[in-house]
N, C-alpha and C positions, 0 to 999 in steps of 0.2 A: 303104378301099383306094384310091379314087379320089385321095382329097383326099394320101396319102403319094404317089404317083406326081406325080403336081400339083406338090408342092410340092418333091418329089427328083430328075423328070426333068431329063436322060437316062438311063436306068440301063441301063448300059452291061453288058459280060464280067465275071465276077469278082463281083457285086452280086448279091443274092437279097434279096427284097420280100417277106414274110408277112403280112398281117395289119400290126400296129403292129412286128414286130419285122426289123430290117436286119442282115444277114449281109455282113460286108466283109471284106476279105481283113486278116491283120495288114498293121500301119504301120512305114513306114520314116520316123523321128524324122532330122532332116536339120539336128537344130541342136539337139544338149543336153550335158551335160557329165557324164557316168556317173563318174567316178572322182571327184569332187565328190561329187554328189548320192549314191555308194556313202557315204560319210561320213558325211553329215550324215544319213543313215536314221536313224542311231539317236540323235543329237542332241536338244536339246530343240525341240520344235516350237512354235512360238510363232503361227504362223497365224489359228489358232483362238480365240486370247485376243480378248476382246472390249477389256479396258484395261490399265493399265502393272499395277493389284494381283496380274490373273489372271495375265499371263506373268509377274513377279515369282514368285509363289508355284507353276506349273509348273518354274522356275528351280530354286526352295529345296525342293522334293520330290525334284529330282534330287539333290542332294548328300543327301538323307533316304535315296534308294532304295540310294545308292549303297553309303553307310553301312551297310546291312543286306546289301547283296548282293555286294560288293565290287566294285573297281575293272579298268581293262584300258586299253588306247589305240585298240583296234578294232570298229569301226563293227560292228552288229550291225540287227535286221531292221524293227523297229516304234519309231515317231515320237520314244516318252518311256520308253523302257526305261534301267532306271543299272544293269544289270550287263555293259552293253559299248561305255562311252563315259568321258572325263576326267572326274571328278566336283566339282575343285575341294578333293577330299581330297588330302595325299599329295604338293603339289606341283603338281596337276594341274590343267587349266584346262577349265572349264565351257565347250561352242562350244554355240549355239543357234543358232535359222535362224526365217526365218519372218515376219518382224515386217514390219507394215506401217504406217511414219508417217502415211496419213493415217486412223488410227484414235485412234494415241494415240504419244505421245513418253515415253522416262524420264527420268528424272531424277539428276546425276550422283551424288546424294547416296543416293538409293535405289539405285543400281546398287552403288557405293561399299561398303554392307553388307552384300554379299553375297560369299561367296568369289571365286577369279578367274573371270571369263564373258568370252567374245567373244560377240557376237551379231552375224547377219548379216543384212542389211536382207533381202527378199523378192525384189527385183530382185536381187540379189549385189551392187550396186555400192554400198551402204551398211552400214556398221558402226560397231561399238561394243565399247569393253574397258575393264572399270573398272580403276580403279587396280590392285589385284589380280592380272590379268592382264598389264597393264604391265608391273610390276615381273618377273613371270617371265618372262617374253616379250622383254623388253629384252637379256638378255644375249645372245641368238643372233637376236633380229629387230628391233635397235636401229633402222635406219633405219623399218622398217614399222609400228615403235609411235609414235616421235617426230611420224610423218607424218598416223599413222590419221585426224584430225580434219581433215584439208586435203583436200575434194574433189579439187581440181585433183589432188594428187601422187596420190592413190588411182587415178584413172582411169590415170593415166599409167601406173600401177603395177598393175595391177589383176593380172595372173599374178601376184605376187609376193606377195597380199595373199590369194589362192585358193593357193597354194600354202602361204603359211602355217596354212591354214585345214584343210587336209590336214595336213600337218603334227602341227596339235595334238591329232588322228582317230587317226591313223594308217589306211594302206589297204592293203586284203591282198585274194587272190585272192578267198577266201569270200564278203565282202562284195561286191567286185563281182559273183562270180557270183548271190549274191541280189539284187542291183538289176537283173539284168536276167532274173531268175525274175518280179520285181514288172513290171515291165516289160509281159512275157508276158501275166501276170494282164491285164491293161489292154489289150491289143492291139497291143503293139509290139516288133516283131522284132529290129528292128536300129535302134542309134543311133549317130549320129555325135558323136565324142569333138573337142569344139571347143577346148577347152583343156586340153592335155596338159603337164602342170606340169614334167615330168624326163622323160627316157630310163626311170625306173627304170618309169613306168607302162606300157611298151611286156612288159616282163617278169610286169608284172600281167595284163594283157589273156592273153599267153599261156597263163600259168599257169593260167589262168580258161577259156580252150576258147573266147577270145570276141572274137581279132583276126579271125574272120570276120563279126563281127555288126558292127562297127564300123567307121569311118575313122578316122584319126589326122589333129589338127592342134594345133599350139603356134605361140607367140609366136616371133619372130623373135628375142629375145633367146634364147630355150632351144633354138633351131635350130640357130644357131651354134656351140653347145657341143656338140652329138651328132657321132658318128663317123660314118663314112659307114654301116655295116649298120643303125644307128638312124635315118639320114634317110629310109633306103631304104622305113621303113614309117609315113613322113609323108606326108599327100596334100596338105598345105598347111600356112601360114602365117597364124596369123588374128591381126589388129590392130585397133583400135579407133578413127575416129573422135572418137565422142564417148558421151556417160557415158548413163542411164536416167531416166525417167520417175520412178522410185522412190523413188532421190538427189537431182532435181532437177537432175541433171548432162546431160538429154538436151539437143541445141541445138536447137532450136525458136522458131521467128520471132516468138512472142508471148509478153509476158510470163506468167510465173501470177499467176491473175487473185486467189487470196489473198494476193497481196503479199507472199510470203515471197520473200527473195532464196535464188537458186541462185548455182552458178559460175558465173564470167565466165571466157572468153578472155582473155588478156594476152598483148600482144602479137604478132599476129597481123596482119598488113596487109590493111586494105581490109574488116576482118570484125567490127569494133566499132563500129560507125557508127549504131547503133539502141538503142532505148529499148527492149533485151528481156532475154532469158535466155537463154545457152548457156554451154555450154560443148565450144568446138574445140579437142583432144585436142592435135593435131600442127598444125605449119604447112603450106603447100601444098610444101614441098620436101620438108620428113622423110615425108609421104606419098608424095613421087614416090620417094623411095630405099628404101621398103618395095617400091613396086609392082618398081624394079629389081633390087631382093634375090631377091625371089619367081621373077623371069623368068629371072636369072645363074643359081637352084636349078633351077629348071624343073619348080616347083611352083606349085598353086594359091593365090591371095590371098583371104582374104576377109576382109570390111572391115564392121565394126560400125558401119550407119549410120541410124542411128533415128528423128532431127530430120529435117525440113525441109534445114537451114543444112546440116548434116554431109551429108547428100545432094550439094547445092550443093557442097560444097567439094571431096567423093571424084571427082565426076565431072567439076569443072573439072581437077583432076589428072590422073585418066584418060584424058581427051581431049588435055590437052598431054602428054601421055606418048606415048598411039596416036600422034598428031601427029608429034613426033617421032622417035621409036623403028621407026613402023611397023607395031607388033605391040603387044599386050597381053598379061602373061602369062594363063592362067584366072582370071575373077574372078568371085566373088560377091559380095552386097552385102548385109548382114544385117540385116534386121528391117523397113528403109524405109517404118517405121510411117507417116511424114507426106511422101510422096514425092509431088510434081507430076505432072501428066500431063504436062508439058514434060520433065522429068527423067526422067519415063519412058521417053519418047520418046529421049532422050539414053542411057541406060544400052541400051537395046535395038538402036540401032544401034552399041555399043561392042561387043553378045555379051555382058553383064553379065547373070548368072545373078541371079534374088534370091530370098534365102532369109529367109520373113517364116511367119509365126505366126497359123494361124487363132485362138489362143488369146487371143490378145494384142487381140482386137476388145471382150473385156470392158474393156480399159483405159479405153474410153469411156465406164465405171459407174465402175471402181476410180479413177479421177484426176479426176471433175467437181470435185474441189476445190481443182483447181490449173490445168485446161485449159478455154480458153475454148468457148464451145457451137459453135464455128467450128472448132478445133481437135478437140474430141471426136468431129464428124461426118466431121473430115479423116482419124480412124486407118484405118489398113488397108482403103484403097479397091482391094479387089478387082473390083470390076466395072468399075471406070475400065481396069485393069490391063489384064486379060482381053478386054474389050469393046472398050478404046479404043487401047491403047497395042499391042497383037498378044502381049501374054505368054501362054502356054499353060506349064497345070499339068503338072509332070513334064517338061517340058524346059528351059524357063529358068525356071519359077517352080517353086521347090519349098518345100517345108513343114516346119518343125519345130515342135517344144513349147519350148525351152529348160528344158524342167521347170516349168510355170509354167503347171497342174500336168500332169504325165505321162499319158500313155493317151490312148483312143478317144473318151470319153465326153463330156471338154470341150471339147475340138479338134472335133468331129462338133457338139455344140451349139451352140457359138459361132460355127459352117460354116452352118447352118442356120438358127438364130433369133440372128443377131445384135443388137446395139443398133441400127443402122443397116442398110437396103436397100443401099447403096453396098460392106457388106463379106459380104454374101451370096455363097456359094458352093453352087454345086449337087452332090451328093453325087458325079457322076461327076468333079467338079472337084477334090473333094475330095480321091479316091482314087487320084484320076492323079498329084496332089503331092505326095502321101501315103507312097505303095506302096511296100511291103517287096518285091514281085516271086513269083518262081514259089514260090520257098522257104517263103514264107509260111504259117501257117495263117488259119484265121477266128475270126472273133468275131462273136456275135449282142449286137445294140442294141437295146435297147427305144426306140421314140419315143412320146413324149406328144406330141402338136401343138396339143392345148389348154393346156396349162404350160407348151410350148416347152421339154423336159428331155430330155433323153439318158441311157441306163444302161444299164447290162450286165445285157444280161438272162442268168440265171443258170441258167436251166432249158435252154437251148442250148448244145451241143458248141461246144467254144472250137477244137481241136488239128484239124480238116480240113484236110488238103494242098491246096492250089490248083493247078490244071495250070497250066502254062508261059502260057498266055494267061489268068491268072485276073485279070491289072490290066493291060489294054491301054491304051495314051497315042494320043489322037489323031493323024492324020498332016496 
């Protein structure tokens, strides 16, 4: 008992302490993508493959299952199910999700023998379509197959490449309403919808009982296309800097230290000057004419900025924008895994919200074979944040999963026992960046503190009401 208080103080309203087991209120997910992630539930999941034979063969049991159970285009409930996904029978294209390059790569000749498959890298910013999928794909997503192998156009493009990716799913109310039954199961109440591919997903959420559990936000290209009664249930505009850790596409000031080349910038003034790796999405104008798009709507911006450099470049724009405009519309700034204490200090006197991922502190285990030991200790410096720069969780720093994975359990362990002391969060830190609010229910955690592990403890009531002060935010 001692050593849990020890190691979780302050524990604030809202918290309850047992023994090894923590009672917190459900989570409010402030950065993931439900109408996606509703799709690919029943997709093949490729996570888990330890190399290219085993997801090959999870791949070739789908078109097996499919065979026996029959075919459909919508998303259904569990990871490798084939009787509610494209099977590669029929015309139909195989989507799979999951895969993590630095375990293992395919091969185009292996992919090639199998019916048509898109795979989607683990970050989303990487994919793959054998030939197979081409060819059917080609006639209504010609620019998006041609491209698929160009990092650069992919980032640029990335709505249009998740949008095809739905697409080949298809997504209906059912589905989403069981992504966020799973959701529940894990401790999370409400998520915000970060890329909203069409208008037509505003008619899903309805239909689903679950434009109260989320936000809306899309691309500035699919902004522009809505009527006004569909802008009306946008809260923002999210664009992209620069690409992921996953793809290689994030900007970041040092090389990877395996020597594998990522994207480069092209053409970009003042920002190629270095023996490194990035890749910068937009130039400093076309980001200054998002930030104006966003402010003429008189919605919120947020801006995918993950490197170091894409840091650097969001916020020299932001400030000659404040500069001369004035004003800034709402901003947040997403993920700002390798963010300076300078640049901290810079986004917090602009009012720049940032919305980063207690999850994402394992990336300093998942990428040691691309990020330098300088770089792995630099992710998600939370205590810098908090401690040094004045962020306070739940007001300008808030928290999501991006799916990556969903729930209480990884997000609370990687809070807890991270890789690094510098991305420690203490549990009331946690919850204040966290917090779904009054609506909420609970979820009881089991903590190991000798294994450093998280889980759901299962003998504990999940569905308790929280009173109106059950997740109070510092003042």
């Amino acid at each position: 008992m001692i050593k849990i208080f020890s190691m979780l103080s302050p524990v604030k309203a809202g918290i309850a302490i047992m023994d090894r087991t923590i009672t917190l209120p459900f989570l409010k997910d402030h950065h993931n993508h439900p109408s996606l992630y509703a799709v690919l539930d029943g997709s093949v999941y490729l996570g888990d493959a330890a190399d290219e034979a085993e997801a090959l063969t999870l791949i070739e049991e789908r078109v097996g299952l499919a065979g026996r159970q029959g075919t459909g285009h919508h998303p259904g409930r569990d990871k490798n199910r084939g009787d509610n996904r494209s099977s590669g029978r029929d015309g139909n294209v195989i989507l799979a999700h999951g895969w993590n390059d630095s375990r293992f790569s395919f091969s185009t000749s292996a992919l090639d023998l199998l019916p048509p498959v898109f795979i989607c890298g683990e970050s989303l910013h990487n994919h793959l379509m054998n030939s197979g999928a081409r060819e059917l794909l080609r006639p209504d997503w010609k620019e998006a197959v041609d491209n698929i192998d160009d990092s650069s156009w992919v980032e640029r493009h990335l709505p249009v490449i998740l949008r095809l990716m739905i697409d080949i799913a298809g997504l209906d109310a059912g589905a989403l309403a069981r992504f966020y039954e799973m959701l529940e199961g894990r401790g999370v109440w409400y998520a915000e919808e970060m890329l909203m591919s069409s208008a037509a997903v505003i008619d899903v959420f309805r239909e689903a009982g679950l434009l109260d559990r989320t936000s809306l936000w899309t691309a500035p290209e699919s902004f522009r296309e809505f009527n006004a009664d569909e802008r009306s249930f946008v809260k923002g505009m999210k664009i992209w800097a620069d690409g992921a850790l996953g793809a290689r596409t994030a900007a970041v000031s040092m090389p990877w230290i395996d020597g594998v080349p990522g994207a480069r910038t092209a053409g970009v003034s003042g920002k190629d000057d270095f023996d490194g790796t990035r890749l910068l999405i937009y130039s400093d104008d076309e980001l200054s004419e998002f930030v104006a798009e966003a402010a003429d709507a008189k919605k919120w911006l947020s801006i995918h900025s993950l490197g170091d450099l894409a840091c650097d470049q969001v916020l020299d724009v932001l400030e000659r924008y404040s500069d001369e405009q004035g004003i800034l519309p709402s901003t947040r700034m997403e993920h700002c895994q390798f963010i300076s204490l300078e640049n901290a200090h810079r986004a917090w006197m602009l009012g720049v919200v940032l919305s980063m991922q207690p999850n994402f502190s394992v990336d300093s285990v998942r990428y040691a074979d691309r990020l330098s030991p300088e770089m792995l200790e630099r992710n998600n410096p939370f205590r810098m944040l908090i401690d040094e720069a004045g962020y306070v969780p739940g007001i300008d720093l808030v928290f999501g999963s991006d799916g990556m994975p969903h729930g209480q359990p990884a997000a609370l362990e990687n809070s807890l026992f991270p890789p690094f002391p510098g991305q420690r969060l203490t549990l009331y830190e946690f919850t204040s960046g966290y917090c779904a609010g009054a609506e909420s229910g609970t979820m009881a955690m089991a903590v190991d503190i000798e294994k450093k592990k998280v889980s759901i403890n299962q003998d504990e009531s999940h569905d308790d009401r929280m009173n109106p002060d059950g997740c109070l935010r510092e003042d």
